[in-house]
C-alpha positions in Angstrom: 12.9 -30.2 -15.1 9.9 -29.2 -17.5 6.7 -27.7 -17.0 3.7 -28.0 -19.0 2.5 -24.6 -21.6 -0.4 -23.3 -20.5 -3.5 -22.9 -22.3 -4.0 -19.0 -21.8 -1.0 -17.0 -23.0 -1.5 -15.1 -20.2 -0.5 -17.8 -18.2 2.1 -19.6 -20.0 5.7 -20.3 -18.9 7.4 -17.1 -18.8 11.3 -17.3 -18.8 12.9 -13.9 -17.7 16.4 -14.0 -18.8 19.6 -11.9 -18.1 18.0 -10.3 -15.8 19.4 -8.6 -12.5 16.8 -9.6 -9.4 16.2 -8.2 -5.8 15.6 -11.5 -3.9 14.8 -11.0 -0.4 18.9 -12.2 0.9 21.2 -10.6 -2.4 21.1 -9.4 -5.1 21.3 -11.8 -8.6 23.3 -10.5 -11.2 22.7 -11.7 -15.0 19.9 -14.3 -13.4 16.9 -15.9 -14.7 13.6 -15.9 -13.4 11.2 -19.0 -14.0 7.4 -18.4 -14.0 5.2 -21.7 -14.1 2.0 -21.8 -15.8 0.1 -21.8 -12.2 1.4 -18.3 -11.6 4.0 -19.0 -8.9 7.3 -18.6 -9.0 9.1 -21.4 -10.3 12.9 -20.9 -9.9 15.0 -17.6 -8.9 19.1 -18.2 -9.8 21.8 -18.0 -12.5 20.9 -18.2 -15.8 23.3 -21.6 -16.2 20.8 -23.4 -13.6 17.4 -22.5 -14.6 15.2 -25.3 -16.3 14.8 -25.3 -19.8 11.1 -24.5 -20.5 9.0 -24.1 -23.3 6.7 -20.7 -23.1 7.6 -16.9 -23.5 11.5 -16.1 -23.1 12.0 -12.3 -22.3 15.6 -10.9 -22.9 15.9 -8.2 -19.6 19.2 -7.4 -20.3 19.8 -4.1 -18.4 16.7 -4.3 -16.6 15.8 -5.4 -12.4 13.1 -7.8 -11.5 11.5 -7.2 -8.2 8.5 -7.8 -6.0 5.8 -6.3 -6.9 4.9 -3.4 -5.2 1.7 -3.4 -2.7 0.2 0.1 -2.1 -1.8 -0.5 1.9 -3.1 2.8 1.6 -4.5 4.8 -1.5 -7.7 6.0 -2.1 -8.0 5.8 -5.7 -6.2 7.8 -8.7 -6.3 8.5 -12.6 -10.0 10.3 -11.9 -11.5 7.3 -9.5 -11.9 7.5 -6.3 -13.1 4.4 -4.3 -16.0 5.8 -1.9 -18.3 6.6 -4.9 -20.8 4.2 -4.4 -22.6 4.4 -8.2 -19.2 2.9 -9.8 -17.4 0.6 -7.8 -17.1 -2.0 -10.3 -16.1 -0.1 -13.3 -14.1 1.9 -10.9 -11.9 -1.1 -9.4 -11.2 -2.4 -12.5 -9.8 0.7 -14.5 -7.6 1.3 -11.8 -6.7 -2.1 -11.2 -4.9 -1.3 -14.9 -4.2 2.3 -14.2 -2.1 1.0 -11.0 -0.5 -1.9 -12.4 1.7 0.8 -14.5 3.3 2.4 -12.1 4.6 -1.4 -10.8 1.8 -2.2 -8.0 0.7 -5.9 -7.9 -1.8 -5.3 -5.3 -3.7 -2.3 -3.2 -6.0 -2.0 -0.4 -8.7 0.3 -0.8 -9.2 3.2 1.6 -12.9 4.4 2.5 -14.5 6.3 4.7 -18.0 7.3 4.1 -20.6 10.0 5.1 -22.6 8.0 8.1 -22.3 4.1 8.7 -25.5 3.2 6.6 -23.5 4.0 3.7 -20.3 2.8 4.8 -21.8 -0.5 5.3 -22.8 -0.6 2.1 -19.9 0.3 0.4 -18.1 -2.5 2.4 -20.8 -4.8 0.9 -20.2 -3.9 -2.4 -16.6 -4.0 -2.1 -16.8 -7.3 -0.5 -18.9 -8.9 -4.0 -16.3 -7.1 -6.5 -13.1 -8.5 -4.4 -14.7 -11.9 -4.5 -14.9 -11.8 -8.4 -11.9 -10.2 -8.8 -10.2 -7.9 -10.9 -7.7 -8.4 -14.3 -5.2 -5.9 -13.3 -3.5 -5.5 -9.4 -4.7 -7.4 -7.3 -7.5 -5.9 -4.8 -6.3 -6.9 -1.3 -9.2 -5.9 0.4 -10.2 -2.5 2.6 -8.6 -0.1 5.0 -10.8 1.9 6.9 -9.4 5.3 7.3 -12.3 6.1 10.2 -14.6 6.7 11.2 -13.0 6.8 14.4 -10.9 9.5 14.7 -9.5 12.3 16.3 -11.3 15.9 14.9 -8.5 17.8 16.0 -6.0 15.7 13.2 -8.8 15.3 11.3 -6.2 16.6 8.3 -8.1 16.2 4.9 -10.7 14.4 6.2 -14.4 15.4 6.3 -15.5 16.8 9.8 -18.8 15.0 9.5 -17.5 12.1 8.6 -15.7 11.6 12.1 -16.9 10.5 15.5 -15.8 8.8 18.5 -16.3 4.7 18.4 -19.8 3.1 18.5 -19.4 -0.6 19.2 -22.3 -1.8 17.5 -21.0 0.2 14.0 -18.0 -1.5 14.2 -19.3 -4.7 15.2 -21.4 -4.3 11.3 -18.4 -3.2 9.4 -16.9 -6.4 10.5 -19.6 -8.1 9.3 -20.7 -6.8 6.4 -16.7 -7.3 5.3 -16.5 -10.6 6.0 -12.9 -11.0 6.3 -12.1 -8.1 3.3 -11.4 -5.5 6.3 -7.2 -5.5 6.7 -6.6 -2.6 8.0 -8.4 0.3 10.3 -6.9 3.5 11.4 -8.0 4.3 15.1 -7.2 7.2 17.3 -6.5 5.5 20.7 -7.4 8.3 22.7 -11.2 8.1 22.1 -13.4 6.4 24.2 -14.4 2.7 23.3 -10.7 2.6 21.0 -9.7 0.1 23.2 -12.7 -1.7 23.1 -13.1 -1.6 18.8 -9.1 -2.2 18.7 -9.4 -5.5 21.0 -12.3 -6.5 18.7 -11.0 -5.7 15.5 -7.6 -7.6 16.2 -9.7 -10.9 17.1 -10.9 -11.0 13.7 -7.5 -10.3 12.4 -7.8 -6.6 11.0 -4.6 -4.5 11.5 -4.7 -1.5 14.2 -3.3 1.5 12.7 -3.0 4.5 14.9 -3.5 7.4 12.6 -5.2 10.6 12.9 -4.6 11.2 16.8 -3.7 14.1 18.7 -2.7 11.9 22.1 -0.2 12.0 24.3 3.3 9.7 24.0 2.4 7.8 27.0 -1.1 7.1 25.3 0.7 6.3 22.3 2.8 4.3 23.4 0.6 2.1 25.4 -1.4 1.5 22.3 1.6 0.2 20.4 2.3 -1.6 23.1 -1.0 -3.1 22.6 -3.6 -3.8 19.7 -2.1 -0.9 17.3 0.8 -2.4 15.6 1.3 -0.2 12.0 1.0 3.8 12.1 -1.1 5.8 9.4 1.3 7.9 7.3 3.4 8.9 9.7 4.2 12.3 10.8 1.0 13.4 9.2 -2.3 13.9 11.1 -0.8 13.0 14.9 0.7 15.0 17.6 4.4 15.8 16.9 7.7 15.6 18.7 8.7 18.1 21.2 11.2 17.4 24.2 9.1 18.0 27.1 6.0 16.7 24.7 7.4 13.5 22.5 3.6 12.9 21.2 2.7 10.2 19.0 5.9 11.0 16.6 7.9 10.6 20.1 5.7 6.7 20.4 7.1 5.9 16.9 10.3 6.7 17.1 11.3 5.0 20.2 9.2 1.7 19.3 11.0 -1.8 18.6 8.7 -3.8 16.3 5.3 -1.7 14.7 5.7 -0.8 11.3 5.1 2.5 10.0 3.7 4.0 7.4 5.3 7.3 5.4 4.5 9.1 2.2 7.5 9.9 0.4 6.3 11.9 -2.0 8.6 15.1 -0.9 5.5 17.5 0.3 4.2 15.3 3.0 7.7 14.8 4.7 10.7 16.6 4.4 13.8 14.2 3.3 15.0 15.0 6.8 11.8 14.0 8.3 11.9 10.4 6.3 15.5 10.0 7.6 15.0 10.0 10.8 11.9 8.0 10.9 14.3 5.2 8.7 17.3 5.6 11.1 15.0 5.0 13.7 13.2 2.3 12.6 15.2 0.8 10.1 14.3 -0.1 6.2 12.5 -3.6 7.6 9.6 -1.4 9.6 9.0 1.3 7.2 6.4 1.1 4.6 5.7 3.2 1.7 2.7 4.2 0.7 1.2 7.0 -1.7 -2.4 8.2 0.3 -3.2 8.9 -3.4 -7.0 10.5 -4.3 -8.5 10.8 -7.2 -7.0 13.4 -8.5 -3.3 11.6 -8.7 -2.4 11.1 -12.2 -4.1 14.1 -13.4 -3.1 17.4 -14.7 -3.6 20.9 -12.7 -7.3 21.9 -11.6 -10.0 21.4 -9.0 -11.6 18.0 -8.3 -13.6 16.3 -5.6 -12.7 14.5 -2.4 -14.3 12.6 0.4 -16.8 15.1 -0.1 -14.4 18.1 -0.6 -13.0 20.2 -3.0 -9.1 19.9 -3.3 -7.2 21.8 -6.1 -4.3 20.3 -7.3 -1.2 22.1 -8.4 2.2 20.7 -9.3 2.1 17.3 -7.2 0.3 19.2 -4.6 -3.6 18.5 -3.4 -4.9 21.1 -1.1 -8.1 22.4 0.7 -9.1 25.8 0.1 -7.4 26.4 3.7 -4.1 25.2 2.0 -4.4 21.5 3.8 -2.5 19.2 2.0 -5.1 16.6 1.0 -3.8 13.5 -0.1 -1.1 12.4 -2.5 -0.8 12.3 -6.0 2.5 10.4 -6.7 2.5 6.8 -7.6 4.3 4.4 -5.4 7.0 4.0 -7.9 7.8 7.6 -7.6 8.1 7.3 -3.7 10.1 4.5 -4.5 12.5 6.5 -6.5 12.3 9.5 -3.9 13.7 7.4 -1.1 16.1 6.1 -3.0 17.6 9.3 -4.8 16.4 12.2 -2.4 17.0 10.2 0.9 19.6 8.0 -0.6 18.4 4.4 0.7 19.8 1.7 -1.4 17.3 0.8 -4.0 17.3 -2.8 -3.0 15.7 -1.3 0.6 13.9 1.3 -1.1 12.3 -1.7 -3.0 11.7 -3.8 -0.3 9.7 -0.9 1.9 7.0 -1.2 -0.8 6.6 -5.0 -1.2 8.2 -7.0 1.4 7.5 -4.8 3.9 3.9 -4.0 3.2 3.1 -7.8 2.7 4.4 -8.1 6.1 2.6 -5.7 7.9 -1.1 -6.6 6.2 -0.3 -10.5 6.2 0.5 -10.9 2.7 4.1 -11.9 2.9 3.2 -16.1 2.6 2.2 -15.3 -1.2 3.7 -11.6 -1.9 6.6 -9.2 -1.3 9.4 -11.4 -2.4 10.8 -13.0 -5.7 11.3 -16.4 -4.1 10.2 -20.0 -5.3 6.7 -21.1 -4.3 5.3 -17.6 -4.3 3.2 -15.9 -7.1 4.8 -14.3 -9.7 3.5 -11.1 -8.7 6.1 -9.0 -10.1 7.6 -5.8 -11.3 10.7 -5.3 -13.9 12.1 -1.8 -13.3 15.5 0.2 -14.0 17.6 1.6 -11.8 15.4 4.9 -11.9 12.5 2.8 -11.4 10.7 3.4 -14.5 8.4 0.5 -15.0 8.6 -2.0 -17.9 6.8 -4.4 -17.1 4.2 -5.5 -14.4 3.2 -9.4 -13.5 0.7 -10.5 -11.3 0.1 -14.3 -10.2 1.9 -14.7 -13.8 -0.3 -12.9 -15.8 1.0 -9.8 -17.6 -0.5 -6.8 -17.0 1.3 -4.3 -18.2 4.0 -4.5 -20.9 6.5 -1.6 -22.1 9.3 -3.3 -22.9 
């Protein structure tokens, strides 16, 4: 078998030898991984079998290749946050980079905006910079985190920024996103939620049901229904109590939605994760960081969705001591799971790539290291420290 070298060295035939691989079935040890010069994945197996190529041979002795990871809900990091309006274009492309570090191949961006004018707009934008693309991780498209929400889990959120559903608003954020819009977090106790959900799942946008203070029966119903992926759980939704299971009570006793959880160890107690894994399992559980702006920075007081949070020691908070977002990478909550809640790191791996490509509809092209798919890919160690990020074979980021 031979391939041809490209003409970018970006591109070209990248051999990874030696290497030990998460594949979606086992675990490869002292394997090779073959990436084409179309960016895809050209051959996954022992180092004995794999074709002899010309192009860029990296020695990964004592290192893991795995999927890529795919962050479904962040809302920026490194100083950027994505609903500033003035600099979305620099903004998307320095932490395209940024990202691509801590081992993420791909992200969707979470916005929410002040009134749906500007949302709109933003969505518009968006739309023309995911089109062109970016040089680092991917850009997947947008999750809305509201506007329709419940004010009573509001959480970090703006107040002003929430209301109950207003069909023709939703009906132009569908259309100003023109097929960009993945995901949308919807309290389904509102009225017209069943009405947006219905709508939204048409066009083929994800139902998320975050930020809700209904009842289990509610709950349930919905993820019965249109909702089929929950918005971090545990945070922002009614909790479990025996006479009052809630929307925690929904999750746990579901059979196929996925569910979102930030394992960053201040959003959700060790315990807290595993239960929701025992529950669900490490197929239905997907990691995500709920990152602002202020992730990646040191100690002080920045801006949020409109707020002030002050961050101290990996914690973002209100001035009412609300914790507002996250500010670990996804690596790190890849790490967490695996060492505080003691998932294997193969699972741990696969609830932050496989998993999320899953959920968001990704999983034809990402999540896995098999043949045919892009070589969108991460090469970690066992503490999952990143070397080395990949994406559609380009090299993004190298610390070998």
């Amino acid at each position: 078998m031979t391939l041809s070298l490209a003409r970018n060295w970006q591109t070209m035939i990248t051999t990874l030898d030696y290497a030990t691989v998460f594949t979606p079935t086992e675990v490869l040890e002292r394997s090779a991984v073959v990436v084409s010069d179309d960016g895809k994945i050209a051959y996954v197996g022992p180092m004995e079998n794999a074709p002899r190529v010309d192009g860029l041979r990296l020695d990964l002795r004592g290192r893991i290749v795995v999927p890529g990871f795919i962050n479904i809900h962040v809302h920026g990091g490194h100083g950027i946050t994505f609903w500033q309006p003035d600099t979305l274009a620099e903004d998307l492309e320095a932490y395209s980079h940024w990202v691509a570090e801590n081992g993420v191949v791909g992200f969707l961006c979470s916005i929410l905006a002040p009134d749906a004018e500007k949302l709109v707009a933003i969505i518009k934008n968006y739309v023309g910079l995911f089109k062109a693309g970016v040089t680092g991780a991917e850009a997947l498209g947008i999750h809305l985190e509201g506007p329709f929400m419940s004010l009573e889990k509001k959480g970090a959120q703006n107040p002003d920024w929430l209301r109950d559903p207003v069909i023709e608003e939703a009906q132009a954020f569908l259309d100003a996103g023109q097929g960009w819009i993945r995901q949308m977090t919807l309290a389904p106790e509102l009225q017209l939620a069943d009405e947006v959900a219905s709508m939204y799942r048409k066009a083929g946008v994800v139902i998320s049901l975050g930020h809700s203070n209904t009842d289990y029966e509610t709950a349930r119903a919905a993820l019965h229904g249109n909702w089929t992926n929950i918005t971090h759980t545990y945070n922002a939704q009614s909790g479990l109590h025996h006479r009052k299971p809630g929307v925690v009570g929904a999750i746990l006793d579901s059979d196929e939605i996925t569910a979102e959880l930030i394992a960053d160890m201040i959003h959700v107690h060790p315990g807290g994760m595993k239960v929701l894994i025992r529950c669900l399992g490490t197929d239905r559980v997907v990691l995500i960081t709920d990152a602002v702006g202020a992730a990646g920075l040191p100690n002080g007081v920045y801006e949020s969705v409109g707020m002030k949070v002050t961050v101290k020691d990996g914690r973002s908070t209100l001035a009412d001591g609300t914790i507002a977002g996250g500010c670990a990478t996804l690596n790190q909550c890849v790490r967490n799971v695996h060492k505080e809640v003691g998932v294997p790191l193969v699972e741990a791996v696969k609830m932050a790539s496989l998993n999320p490509a899953r959920a968001m509809g990704f999983a034809d092209r990402l999540g896995s290291i098999t043949e045919g798919k892009d070589a969108s890919i991460a090469v970690i160690d066992d503490k999952v420290n990143v070397y080395m990020t990949m994406v559609k074979g380009k090299i993004v980021y190298n610390n070998l």
